[in-house]
Structures are given as structure tokens and as C-alpha cells.
Backbone as numpy.savetxt, mean C-alpha at the origin, in Angstrom:
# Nx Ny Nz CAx CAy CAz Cx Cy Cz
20.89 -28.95 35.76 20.77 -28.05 34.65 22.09 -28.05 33.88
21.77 -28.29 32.63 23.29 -28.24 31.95 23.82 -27.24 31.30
24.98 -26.75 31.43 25.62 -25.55 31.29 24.99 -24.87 29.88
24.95 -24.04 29.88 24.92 -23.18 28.43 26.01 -23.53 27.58
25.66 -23.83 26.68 26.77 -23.33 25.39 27.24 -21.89 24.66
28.04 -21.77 24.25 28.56 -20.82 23.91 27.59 -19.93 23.20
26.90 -21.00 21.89 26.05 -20.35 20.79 25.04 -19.82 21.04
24.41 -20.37 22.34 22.95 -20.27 23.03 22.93 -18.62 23.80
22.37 -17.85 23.32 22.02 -16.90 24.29 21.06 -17.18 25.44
21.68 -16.55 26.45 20.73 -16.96 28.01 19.94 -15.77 27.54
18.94 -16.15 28.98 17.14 -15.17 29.18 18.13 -13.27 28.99
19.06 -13.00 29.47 19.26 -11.62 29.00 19.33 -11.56 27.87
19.73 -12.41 27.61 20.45 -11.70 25.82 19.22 -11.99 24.80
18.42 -13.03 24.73 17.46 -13.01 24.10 16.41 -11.64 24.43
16.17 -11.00 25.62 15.36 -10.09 26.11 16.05 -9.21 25.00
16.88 -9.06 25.13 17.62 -7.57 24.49 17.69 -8.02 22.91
17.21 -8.72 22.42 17.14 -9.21 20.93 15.94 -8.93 20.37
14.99 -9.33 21.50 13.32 -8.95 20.13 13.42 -7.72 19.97
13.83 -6.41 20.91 13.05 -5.46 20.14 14.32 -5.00 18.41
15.33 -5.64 18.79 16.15 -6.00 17.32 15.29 -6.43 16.33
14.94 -7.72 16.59 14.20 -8.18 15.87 12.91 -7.56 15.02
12.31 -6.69 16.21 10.93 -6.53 15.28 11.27 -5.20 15.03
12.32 -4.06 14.76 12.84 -3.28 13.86 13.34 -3.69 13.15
13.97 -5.07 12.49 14.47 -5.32 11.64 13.62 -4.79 9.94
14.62 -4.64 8.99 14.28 -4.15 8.29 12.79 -5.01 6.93
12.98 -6.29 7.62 11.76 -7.05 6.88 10.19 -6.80 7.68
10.32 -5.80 8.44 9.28 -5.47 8.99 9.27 -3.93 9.73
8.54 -3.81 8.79 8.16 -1.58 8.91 7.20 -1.33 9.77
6.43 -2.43 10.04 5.35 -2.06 10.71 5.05 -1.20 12.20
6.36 -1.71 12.73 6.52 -1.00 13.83 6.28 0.82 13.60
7.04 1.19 12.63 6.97 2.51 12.09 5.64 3.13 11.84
4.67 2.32 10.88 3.63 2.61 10.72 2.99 2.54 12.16
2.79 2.03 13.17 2.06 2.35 14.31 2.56 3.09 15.12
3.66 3.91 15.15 4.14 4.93 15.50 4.05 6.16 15.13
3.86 6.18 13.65 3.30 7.40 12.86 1.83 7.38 13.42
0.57 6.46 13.46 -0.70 6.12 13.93 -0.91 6.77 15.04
0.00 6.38 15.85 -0.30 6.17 17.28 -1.29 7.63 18.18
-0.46 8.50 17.93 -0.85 9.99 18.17 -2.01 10.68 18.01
-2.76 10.30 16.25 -3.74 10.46 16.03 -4.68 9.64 16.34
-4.43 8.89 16.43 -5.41 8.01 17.21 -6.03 7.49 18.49
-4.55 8.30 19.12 -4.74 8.33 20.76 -5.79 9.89 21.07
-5.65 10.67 19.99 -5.76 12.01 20.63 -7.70 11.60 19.68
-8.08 11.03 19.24 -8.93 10.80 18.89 -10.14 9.66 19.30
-9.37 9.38 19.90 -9.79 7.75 20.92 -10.16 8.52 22.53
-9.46 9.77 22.61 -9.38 10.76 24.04 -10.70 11.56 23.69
-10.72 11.76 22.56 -11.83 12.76 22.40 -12.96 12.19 22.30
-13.26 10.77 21.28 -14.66 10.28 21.02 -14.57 9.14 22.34
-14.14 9.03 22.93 -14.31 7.92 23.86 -14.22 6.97 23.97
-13.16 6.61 22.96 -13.40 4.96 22.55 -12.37 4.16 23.65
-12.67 2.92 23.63 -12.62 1.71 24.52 -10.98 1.12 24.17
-10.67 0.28 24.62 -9.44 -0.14 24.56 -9.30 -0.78 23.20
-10.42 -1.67 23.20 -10.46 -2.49 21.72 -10.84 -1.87 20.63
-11.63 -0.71 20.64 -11.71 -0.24 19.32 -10.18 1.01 19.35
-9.66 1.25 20.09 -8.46 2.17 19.70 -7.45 1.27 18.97
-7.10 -0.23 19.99 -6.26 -0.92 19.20 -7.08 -1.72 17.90
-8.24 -1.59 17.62 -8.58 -1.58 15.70 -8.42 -0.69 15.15
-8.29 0.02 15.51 -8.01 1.56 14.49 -6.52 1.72 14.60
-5.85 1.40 15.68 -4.18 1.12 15.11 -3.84 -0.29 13.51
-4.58 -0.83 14.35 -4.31 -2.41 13.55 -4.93 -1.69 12.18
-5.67 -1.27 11.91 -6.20 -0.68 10.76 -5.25 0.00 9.88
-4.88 1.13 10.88 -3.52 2.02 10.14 -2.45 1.44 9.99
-2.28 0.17 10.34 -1.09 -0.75 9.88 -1.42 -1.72 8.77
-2.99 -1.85 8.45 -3.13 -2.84 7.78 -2.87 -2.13 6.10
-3.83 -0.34 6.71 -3.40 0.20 5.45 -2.23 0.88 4.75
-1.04 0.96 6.01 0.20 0.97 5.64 0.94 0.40 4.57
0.45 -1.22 5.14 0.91 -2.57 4.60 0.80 -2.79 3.22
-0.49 -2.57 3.22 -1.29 -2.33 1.56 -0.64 -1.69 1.05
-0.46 -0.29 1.15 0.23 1.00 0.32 1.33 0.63 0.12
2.44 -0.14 1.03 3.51 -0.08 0.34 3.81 -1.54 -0.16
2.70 -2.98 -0.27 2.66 -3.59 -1.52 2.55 -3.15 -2.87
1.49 -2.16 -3.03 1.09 -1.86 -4.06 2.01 -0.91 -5.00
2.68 -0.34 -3.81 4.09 0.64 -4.28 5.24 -0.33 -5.27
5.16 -1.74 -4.37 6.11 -2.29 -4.39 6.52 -3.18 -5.66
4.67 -3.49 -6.05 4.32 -4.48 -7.42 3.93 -3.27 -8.29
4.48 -1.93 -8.27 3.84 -0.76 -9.31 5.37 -0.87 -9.59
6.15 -1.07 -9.22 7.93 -0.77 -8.90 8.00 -1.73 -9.75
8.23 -2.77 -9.88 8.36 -4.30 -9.76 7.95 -4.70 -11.00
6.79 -3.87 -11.26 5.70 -4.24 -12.65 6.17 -3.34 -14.18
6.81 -2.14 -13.25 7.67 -1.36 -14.34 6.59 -0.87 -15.61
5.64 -0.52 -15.26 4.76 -0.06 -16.07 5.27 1.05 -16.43
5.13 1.33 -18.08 5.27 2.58 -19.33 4.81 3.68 -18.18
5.37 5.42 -18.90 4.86 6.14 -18.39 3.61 6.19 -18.44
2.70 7.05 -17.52 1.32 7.42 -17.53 1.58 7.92 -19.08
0.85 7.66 -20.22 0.90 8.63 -20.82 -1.29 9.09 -21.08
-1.30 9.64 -21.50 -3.02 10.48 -21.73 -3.29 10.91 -23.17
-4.24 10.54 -23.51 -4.86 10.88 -24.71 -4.95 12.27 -25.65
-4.42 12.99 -24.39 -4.25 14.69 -25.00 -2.50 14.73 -25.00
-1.65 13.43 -24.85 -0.44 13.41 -25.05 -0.33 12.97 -27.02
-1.42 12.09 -27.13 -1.25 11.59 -28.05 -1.17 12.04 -28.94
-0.43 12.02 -30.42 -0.04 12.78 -31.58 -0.97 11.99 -32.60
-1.93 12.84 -32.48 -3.01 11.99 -33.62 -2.20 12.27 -35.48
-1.80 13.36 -35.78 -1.13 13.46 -36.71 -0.17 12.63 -37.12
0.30 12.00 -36.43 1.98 11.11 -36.66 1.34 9.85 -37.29
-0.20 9.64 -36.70 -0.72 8.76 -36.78 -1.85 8.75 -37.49
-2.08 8.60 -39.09 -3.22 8.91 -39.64 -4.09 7.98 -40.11
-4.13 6.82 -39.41 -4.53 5.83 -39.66 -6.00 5.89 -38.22
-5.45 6.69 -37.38 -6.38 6.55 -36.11 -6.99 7.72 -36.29
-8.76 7.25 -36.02 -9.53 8.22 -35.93 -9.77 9.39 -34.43
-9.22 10.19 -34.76 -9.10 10.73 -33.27 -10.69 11.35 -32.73
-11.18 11.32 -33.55 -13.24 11.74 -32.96 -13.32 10.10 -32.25
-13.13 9.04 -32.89 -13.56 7.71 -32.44 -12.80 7.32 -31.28
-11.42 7.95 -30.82 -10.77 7.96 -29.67 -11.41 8.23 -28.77
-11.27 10.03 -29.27 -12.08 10.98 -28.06 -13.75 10.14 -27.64
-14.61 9.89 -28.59 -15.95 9.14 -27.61 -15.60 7.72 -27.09
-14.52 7.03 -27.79 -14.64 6.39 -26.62 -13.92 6.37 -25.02
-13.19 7.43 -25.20 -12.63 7.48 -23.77 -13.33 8.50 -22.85
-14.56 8.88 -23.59 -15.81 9.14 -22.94 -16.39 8.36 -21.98
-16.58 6.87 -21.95 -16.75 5.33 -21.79 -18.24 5.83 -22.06
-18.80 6.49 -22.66 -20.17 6.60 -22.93 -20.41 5.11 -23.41
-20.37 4.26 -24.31 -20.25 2.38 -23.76 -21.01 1.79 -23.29
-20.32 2.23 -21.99 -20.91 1.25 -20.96 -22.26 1.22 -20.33
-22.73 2.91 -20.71 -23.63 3.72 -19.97 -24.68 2.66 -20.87
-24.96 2.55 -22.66 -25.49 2.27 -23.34 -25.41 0.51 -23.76
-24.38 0.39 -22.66 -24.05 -1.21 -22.69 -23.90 -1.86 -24.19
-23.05 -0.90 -24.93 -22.83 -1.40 -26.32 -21.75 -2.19 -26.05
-21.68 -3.19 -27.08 -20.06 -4.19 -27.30 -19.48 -3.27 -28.27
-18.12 -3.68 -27.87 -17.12 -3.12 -28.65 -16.09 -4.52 -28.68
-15.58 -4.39 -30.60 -14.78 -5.37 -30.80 -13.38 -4.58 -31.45
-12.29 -4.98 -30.79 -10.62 -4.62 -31.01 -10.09 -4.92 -31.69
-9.64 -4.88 -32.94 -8.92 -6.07 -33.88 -7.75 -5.12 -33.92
């Protein structure tokens, strides 16, 4: 067997590295099944569920973790204008826009009647 090198961590030191590793900060997930865990144990105790459906309903609450904070992440990212709303809007400033023809169409009454509508 040939000696270790310096750079090489032996079987301890790697042991004591994954759980480094999978707290590292490119992966939250650990967190999210820790927040999970509780409710789902105490709910898995009550309806009876089996080993495999408790760990899908973890994997679940991690999957929808995951999701939520993509979507956080490309809402961030995407830098979209404020929300603004149609009862923000200053139809006066603007007298070129018909504000009755606003108001029905953000009715989407439309779609109900499957009319086209053209934007110019």
C-alpha cells in the first residue's frame, strides 16, 4: 500500500467532510427537509403511512421548496416593473385611452365570448 500523500485526505477526514459538503451553501435542501420533517412525521404517525410514502412526501416538500425558491430567484433576476393595477392608472394624464374600453377588457369577458382582439 503506498503511503498517503499529503493532499489526499484518508477515510477520517473524508467522513468528516460530507456532512460539510451537503450544508454547503449551493445546496439548501438539507434545510428544507428539516423544516418538513416534523410535519410529516407527526402526520405519517397519525394516517399510517409506510416508509415509502413518508419519504415521498419529504421528497415532495423538497421538490416544492426547490421550485419556490427558483421562481424567487428568476422573479429577482428578471427585475420586473412594479406590480402596478389598473385602479393605479391615471386615466386623465392620459386622454388618448379609453378608460370604459380598459375597464371591459380587464373584465377578460373575451375569452368567455371567444372574440379576437387586435393591439396596434
Amino acid at each position: 500500500m503506498a503511503p498517503l500523500r499529503r493532499d489526499e485526505p484518508d477515510d477520517d477526514e473524508r467522513g468528516r467532510a460530507l456532512p460539510a459538503a451537503a450544508l454547503a451553501p449551493g445546496v439548501p435542501a438539507a434545510a428544507d427537509r428539516a423544516q418538513a420533517l416534523p410535519e410529516v412525521l407527526d402526520r405519517a404517525r397519525a394516517e399510517g403511512w409506510g416508509l415509502l410514502a413518508t419519504l415521498e412526501r419529504l421528497l415532495a416538500a423538497e421538490v416544492e421548496a426547490t421550485e419556490a425558491r427558483r421562481l424567487a430567484s428568476r422573479l429577482r433576476f428578471a427585475c420586473p416593473p412594479a406590480p402596478w393595477r389598473i385602479a393605479d392608472f391615471d386615466f386623465s394624464a392620459q386622454p388618448g385611452v379609453q378608460e370604459s374600453l380598459i375597464r371591459e377588457l380587464a373584465t377578460l369577458r373575451f375569452l368567455d365570448t371567444a372574440a379576437n382582439l387586435l393591439f396596434l
